[in-house]
N, C-alpha and C positions, 0 to 999 in steps of 0.2 A: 794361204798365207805362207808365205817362205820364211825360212829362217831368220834374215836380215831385217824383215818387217814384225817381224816376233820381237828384236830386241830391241826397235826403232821404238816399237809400243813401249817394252819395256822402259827404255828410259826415259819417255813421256811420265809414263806412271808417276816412278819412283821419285822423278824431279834430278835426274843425273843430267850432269853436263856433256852434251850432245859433243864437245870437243873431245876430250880427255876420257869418256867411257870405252871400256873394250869387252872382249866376251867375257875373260877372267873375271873384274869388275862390276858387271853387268849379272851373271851368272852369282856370284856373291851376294848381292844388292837382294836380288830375288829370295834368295834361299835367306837372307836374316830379316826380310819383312815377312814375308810367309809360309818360310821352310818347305819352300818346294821347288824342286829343280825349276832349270831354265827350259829343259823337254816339258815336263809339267805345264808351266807359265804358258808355252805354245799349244800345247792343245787347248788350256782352258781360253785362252784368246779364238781361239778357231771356231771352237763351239757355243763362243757370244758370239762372234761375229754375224750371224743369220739376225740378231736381236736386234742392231745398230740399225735406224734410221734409214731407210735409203736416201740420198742426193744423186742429182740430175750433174753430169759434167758438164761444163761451160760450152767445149769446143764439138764434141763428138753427142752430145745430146743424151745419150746411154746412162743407164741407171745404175749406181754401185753403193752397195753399203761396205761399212768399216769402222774405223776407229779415224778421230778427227783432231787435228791440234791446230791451233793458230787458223783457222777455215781451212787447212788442206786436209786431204787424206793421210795418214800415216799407212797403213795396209786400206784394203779393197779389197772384195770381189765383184763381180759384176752381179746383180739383181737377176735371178732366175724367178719360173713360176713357183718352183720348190722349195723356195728360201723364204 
């Protein structure tokens, strides 16, 4: 999960406005609901992420689990045998 996808999740979460959020904002948001940085909120995302469901992509057939809003992905990885 990259970073941009860390704080996509993040303001899924939190219920932030996908317009008007920024890192500053976002990184705030984080730390006064669970007092923990925004590096923090990234790993503990990274390390559910093996947890989440896998789903089949429409067009390429391939399996990826992630974090999901509105039926898309918000992050992804692709389904290993490992995960």
């Amino acid at each position: 999960m990259d970073w941009m996808d860390a704080e996509e999740l993040a303001v899924a979460v939190l219920g932030l406005d996908e317009e008007t959020a920024n890192s500053d904002t976002i990184e705030e948001a984080v730390f006064n609901k669970w007092e923990i940085s925004m590096e923090q909120f990234h790993k503990v995302a990274e390390a559910l992420m093996p947890f989440t469901i896998p789903a089949q992509a429409a067009i390429s057939g391939k399996s990826f689990q992630g974090f999901v809003k509105d039926s898309a992905f918000i992050c992804k990885q692709p389904v290993t045998p490992n995960n």
